[in-house]
C-alpha positions as CSV (number, residue, x, y, z in Angstrom):
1,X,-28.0,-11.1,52.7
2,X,-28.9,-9.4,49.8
3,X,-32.4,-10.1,47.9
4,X,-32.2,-10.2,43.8
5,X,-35.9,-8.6,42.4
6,X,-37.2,-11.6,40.3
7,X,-36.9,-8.4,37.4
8,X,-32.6,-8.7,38.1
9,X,-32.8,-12.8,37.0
10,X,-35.3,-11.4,33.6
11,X,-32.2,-9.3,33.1
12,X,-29.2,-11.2,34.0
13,X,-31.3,-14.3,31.8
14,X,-31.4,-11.6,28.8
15,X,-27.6,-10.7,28.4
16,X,-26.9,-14.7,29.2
17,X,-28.5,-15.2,26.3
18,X,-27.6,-12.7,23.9
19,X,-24.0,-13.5,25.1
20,X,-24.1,-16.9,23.7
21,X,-25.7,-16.5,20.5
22,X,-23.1,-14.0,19.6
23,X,-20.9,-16.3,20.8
24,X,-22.4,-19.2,18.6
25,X,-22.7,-16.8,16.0
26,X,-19.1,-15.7,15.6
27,X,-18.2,-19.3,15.9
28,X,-20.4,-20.3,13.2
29,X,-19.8,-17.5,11.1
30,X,-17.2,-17.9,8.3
31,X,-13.5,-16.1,8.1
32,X,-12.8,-13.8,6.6
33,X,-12.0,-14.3,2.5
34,X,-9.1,-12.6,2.2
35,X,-8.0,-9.1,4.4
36,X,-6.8,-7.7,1.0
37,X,-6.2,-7.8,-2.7
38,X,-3.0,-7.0,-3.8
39,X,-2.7,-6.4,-7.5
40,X,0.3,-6.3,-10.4
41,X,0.3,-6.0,-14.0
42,X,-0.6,-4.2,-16.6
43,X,-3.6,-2.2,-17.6
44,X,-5.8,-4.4,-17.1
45,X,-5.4,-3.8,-13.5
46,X,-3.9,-0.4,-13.0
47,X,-6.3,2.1,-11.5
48,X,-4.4,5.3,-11.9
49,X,-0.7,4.9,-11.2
50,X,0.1,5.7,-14.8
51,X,-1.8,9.7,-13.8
52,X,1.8,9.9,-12.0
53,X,4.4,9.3,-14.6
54,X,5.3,10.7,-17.6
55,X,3.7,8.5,-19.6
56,X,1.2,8.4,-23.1
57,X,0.0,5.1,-21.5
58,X,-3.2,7.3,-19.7
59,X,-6.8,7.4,-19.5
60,X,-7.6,9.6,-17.4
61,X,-9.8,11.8,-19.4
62,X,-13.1,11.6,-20.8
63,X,-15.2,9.2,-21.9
64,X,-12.6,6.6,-20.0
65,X,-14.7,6.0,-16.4
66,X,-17.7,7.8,-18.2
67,X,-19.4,4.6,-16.3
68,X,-17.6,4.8,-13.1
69,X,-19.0,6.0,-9.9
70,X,-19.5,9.6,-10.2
71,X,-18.0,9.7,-14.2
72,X,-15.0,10.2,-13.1
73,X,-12.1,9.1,-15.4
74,X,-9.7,7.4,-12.7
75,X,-7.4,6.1,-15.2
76,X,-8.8,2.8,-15.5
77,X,-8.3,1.5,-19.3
78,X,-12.5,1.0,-19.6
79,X,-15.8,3.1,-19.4
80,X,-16.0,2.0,-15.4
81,X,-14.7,-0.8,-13.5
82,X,-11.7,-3.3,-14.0
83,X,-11.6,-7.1,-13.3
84,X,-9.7,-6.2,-10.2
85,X,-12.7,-4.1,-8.9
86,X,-15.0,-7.0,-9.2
87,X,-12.3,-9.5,-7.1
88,X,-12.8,-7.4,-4.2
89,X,-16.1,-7.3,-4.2
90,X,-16.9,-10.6,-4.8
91,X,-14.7,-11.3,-1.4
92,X,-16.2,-8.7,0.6
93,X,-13.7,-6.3,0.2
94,X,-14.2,-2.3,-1.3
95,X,-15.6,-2.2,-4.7
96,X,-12.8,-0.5,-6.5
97,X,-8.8,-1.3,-5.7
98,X,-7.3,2.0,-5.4
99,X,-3.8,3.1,-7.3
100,X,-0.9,3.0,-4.8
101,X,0.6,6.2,-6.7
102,X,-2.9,8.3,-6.2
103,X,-2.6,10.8,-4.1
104,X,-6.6,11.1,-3.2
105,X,-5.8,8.0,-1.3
106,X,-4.2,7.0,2.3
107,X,-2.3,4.1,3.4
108,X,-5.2,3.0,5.2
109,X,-7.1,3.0,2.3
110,X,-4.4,0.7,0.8
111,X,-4.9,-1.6,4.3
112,X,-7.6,-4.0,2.5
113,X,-7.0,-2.9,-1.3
114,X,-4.2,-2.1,-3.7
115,X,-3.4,-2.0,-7.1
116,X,0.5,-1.4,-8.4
117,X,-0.5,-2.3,-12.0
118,X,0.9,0.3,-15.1
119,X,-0.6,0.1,-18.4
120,X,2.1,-0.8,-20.9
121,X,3.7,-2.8,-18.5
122,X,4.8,-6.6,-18.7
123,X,7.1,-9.2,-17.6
124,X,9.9,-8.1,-19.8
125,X,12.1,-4.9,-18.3
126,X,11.9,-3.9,-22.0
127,X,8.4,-3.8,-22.7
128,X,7.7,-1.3,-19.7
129,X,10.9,0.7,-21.8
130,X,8.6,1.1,-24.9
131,X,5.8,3.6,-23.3
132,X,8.0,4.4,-20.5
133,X,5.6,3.3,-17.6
134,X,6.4,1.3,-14.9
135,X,8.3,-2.0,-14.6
136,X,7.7,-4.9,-13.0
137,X,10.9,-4.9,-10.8
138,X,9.4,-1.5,-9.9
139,X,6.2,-2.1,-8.6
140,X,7.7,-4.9,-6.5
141,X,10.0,-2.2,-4.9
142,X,6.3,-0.2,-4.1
143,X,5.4,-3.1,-2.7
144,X,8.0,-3.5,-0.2
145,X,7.8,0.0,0.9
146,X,4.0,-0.8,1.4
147,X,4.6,-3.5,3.6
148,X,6.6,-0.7,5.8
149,X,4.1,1.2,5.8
150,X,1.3,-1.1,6.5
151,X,2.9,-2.6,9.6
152,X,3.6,1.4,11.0
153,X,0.0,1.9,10.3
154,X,-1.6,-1.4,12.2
155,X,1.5,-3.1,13.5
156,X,4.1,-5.7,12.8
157,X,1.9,-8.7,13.3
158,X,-1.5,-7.8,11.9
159,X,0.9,-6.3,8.7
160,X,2.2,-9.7,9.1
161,X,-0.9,-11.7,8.5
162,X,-2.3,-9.1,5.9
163,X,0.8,-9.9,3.6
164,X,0.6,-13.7,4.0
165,X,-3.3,-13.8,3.8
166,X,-4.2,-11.3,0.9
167,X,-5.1,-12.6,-2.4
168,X,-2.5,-11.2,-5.2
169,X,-3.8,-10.5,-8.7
170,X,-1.1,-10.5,-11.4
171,X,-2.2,-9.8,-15.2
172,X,0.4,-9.1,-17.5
173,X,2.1,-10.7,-20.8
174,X,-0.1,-9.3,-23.5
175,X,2.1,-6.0,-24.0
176,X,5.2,-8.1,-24.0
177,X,4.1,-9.6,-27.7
178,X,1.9,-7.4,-29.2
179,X,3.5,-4.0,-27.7
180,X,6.7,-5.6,-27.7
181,X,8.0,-8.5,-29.5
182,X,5.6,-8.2,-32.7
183,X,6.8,-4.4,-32.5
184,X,10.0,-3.6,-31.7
185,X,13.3,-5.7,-33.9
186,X,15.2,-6.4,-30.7
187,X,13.6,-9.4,-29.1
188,X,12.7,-10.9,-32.2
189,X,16.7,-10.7,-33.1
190,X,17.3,-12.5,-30.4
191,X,14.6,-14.9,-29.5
192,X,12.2,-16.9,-31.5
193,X,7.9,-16.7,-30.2
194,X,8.7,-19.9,-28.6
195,X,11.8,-18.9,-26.8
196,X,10.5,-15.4,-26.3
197,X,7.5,-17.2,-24.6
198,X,10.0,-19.5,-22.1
199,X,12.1,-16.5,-21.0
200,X,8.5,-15.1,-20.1
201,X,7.8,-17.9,-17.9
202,X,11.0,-17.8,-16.6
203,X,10.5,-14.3,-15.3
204,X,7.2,-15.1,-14.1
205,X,8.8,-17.7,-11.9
206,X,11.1,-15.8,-10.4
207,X,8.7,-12.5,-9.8
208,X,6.7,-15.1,-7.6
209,X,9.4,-16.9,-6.1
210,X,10.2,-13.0,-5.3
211,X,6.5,-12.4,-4.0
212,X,6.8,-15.8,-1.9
213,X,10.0,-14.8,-0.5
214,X,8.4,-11.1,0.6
215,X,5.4,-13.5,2.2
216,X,2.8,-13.5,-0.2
217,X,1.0,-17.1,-0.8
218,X,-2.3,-17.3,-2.2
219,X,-1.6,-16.1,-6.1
220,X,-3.8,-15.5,-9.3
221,X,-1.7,-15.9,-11.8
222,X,-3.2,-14.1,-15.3
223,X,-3.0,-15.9,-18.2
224,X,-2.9,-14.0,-21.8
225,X,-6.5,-13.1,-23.7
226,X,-7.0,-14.4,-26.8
227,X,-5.1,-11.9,-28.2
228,X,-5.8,-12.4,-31.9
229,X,-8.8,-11.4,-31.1
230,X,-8.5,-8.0,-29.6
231,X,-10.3,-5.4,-31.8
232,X,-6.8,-3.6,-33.2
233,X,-6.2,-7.5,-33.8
234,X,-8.5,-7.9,-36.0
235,X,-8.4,-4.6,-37.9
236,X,-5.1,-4.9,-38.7
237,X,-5.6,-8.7,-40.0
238,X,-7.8,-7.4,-42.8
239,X,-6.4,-10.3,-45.7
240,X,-8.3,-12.6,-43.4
241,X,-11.5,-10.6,-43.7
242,X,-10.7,-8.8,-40.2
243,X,-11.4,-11.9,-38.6
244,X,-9.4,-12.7,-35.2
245,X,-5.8,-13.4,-35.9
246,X,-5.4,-17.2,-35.1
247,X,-1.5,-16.9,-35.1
248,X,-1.6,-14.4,-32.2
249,X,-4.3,-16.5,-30.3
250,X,-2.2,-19.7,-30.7
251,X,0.9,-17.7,-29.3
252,X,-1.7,-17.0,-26.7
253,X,-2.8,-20.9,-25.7
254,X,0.8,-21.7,-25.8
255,X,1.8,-19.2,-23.4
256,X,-0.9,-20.0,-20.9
257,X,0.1,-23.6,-21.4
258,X,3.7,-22.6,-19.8
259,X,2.4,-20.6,-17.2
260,X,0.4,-23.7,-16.1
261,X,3.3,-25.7,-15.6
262,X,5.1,-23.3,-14.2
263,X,2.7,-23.0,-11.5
264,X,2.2,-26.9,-10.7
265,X,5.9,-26.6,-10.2
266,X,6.0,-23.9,-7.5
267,X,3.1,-25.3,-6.0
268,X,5.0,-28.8,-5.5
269,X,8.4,-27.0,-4.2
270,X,7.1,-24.0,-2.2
271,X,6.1,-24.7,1.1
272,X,2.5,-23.2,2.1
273,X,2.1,-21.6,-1.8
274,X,-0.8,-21.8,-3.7
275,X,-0.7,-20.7,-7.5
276,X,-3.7,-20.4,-9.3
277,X,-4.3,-20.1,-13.0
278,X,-6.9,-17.4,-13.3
279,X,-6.7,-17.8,-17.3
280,X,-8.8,-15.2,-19.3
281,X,-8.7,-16.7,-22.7
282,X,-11.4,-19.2,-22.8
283,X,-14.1,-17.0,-21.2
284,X,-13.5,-14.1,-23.1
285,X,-13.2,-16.1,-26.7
286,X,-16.5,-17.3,-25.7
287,X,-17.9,-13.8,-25.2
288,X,-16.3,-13.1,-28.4
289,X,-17.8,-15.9,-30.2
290,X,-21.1,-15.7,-28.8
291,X,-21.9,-12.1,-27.8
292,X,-25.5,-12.5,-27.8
293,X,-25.0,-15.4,-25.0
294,X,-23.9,-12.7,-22.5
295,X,-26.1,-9.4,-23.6
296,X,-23.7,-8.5,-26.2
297,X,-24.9,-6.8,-29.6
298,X,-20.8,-5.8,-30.7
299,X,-17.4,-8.2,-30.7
300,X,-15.0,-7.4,-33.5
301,X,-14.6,-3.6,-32.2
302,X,-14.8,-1.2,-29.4
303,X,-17.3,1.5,-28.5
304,X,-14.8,4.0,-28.0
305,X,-14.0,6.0,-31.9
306,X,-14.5,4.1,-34.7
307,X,-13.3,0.9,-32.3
308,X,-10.6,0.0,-34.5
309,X,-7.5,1.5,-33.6
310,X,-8.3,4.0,-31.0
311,X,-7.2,3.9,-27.6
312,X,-5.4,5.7,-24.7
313,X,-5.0,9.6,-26.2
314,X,-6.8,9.0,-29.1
315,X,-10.2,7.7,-27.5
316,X,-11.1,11.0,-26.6
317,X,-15.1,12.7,-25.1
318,X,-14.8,14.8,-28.7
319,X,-15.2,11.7,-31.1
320,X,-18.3,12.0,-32.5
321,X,-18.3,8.2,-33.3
322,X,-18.3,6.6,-29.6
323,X,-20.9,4.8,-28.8
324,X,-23.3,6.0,-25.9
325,X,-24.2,2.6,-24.5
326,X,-21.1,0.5,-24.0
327,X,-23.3,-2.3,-22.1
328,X,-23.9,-3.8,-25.8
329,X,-20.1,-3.9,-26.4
330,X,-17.5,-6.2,-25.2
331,X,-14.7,-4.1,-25.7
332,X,-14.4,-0.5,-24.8
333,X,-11.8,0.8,-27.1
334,X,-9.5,-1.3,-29.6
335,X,-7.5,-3.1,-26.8
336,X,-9.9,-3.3,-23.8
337,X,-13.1,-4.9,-22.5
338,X,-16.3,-2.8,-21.0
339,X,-17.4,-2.6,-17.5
340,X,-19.7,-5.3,-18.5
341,X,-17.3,-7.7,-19.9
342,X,-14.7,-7.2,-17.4
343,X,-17.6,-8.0,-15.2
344,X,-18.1,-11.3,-16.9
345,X,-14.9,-12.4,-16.8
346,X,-14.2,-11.8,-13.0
347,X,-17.4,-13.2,-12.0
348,X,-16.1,-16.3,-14.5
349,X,-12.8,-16.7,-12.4
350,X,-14.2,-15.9,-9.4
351,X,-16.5,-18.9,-9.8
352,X,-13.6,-21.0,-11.0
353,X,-9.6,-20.6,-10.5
354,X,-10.4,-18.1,-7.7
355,X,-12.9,-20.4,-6.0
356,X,-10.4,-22.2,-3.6
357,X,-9.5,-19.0,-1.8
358,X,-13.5,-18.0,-1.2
């Protein structure tokens, strides 16, 4: 018979216990948020896949990321972080999304995090035309061939769960009028602003009835900024006193309007989808209308130049008129917000449309 040394019971009483309060533990612990963020759109979101094409549509030079970890200009459209950065954090995920096209990365880098957004992108094949970046259609295609690789990487079924788990940021619609229709004769030859607007929609629709069909369910859909507002907005608006262009921000409203409906549609007919409206225009107008509210100093321009005009190209380290703390600015340069501001906003929706997938 064998004799147990009262000191075997102390020890066998020990792991008992820390078995079952890791055991309680995990059960009382919550899920995971979301294993990934999965990004389209413009350049609001892209990271750096822009660096890859031949494109004018790039910042990644000096002073763009002058705020990002290390300085380093990424190709982010902002002195450091993009909305999409902040998502991922807020859900537990990496800091910054990475840009499926940038070589410094892996696909297992991509496993948790990944952007496929082009500046100068939009809905429209025909905006992407204009700057010669990277369509929508397009970055769908990257993201089938991610799904490939993602289930080689950590196997069919974990892929699997990934795809129909991840959280999927779209921003995009802004380029499409103001890069677009407001620009270039042929879509205003053929479509009024409010017709223009529901052929929009209706390729929004089916670029997520695409993205359900390839498994994807939980879905931030962008809404437009208040676009009249933008600081090249409101330069260029100078009869009005350079004041935000209330045309452009109706155009704007509208828009989002039809978005909204278009999303309580595919939430009623698609089985196991849920569409949410992560909508941009009311926090930012409120930022714009009451800087001071969110540690603002500067609204009607960017730090970047004489905040005006410049951007991309000609928002470069050797302007002497760039300002050297863009924490008192919303916007960056003429067309996009700071770190700060883009910090604002993401916390905003985080706290709001995104709330539900938390």
């Amino acid at each position: 018979m064998a004799y147990y040394h009262p000191y075997h019971y102390v020890i066998l009483w020990l792991v008992v216990s820390v078995w079952t309060v890791l055991v309680l533990a995990t059960e009382s612990a919550p899920a995971a948020k979301v294993p990934a963020v999965i990004v389209f759109g413009d350049s609001t979101m892209d990271a750096g896949n822009n660096n890859q094409i031949p494109t004018i549509a790039r910042s990644d030079f000096e002073p763009y990321g002058r705020d990002f970890s290390g300085g380093k200009p990424t190709g982010r459209f902002s002195n450091g972080r993009i909305p999409s950065d902040f998502i991922s954090q807020a859900f537990g995920l990496k800091p910054a999304v990475p840009a499926y096209l940038d070589p410094a990365y892996k696909m297992s880098d991509f496993a948790v995090g990944v952007t496929f957004a082009s500046a100068g992108s939009g809905y429209d094949n025909a905006t992407s035309d204009v700057l010669s970046v990277i369509p929508l259609w397009r970055q769908v295609e990257y993201f089938k061939e991610y799904k490939t690789k993602l289930a080689a990487l950590v196997g069919p079924r974990k892929a699997r769960r990934t795809v129909s788990e991840a959280l999927y940021l779209t921003s995009m619609g802004t380029n499409d009028f103001l890069e677009n229709y407001y620009t270039m004769p042929r879509r205003r030859s053929q479509y009024s602003i409010a017709q223009y607007q529901t052929f929009l929609v209706g390729l929004a629709e089916n670029f997520l009835r695409q993205l359900y069909s390839l498994g994807a369910r939980k879905i931030s859909l962008g809404g437009l900024p208040p676009m009249g507002c933008l600081p090249l907005e409101r330069a260029t608006n100078f009869m009005a006193g350079s004041s935000c262009n209330e045309e452009y921000n109706r155009v704007s409203s509208e828009f989002n309007a039809k978005l909204q409906s278009m999303a309580t549609k595919l939430n009623s007919q698609l089985p196991g989808i849920r569409v949410t409206n992560s909508n941009p225009y009311n926090i930012l107008m409120e930022i714009v209308q009451k800087p001071a509210t969110y540690g603002f100093q500067v609204a009607s321009m960017g730090c970047c130049a004489t905040g005006t005009f410049e951007m991309g190209y000609i928002c470069d380290r050797f302007n002497m008129f760039t300002c050297t703390d863009a924490s008192k600015y919303v916007f960056w340069d003429a067309f996009h917000p700071t770190e700060k501001a883009n910090q604002v906003i993401a916390d905003h929706l985080v706290k709001t449309a995104l709330a539900e997938f938390l």
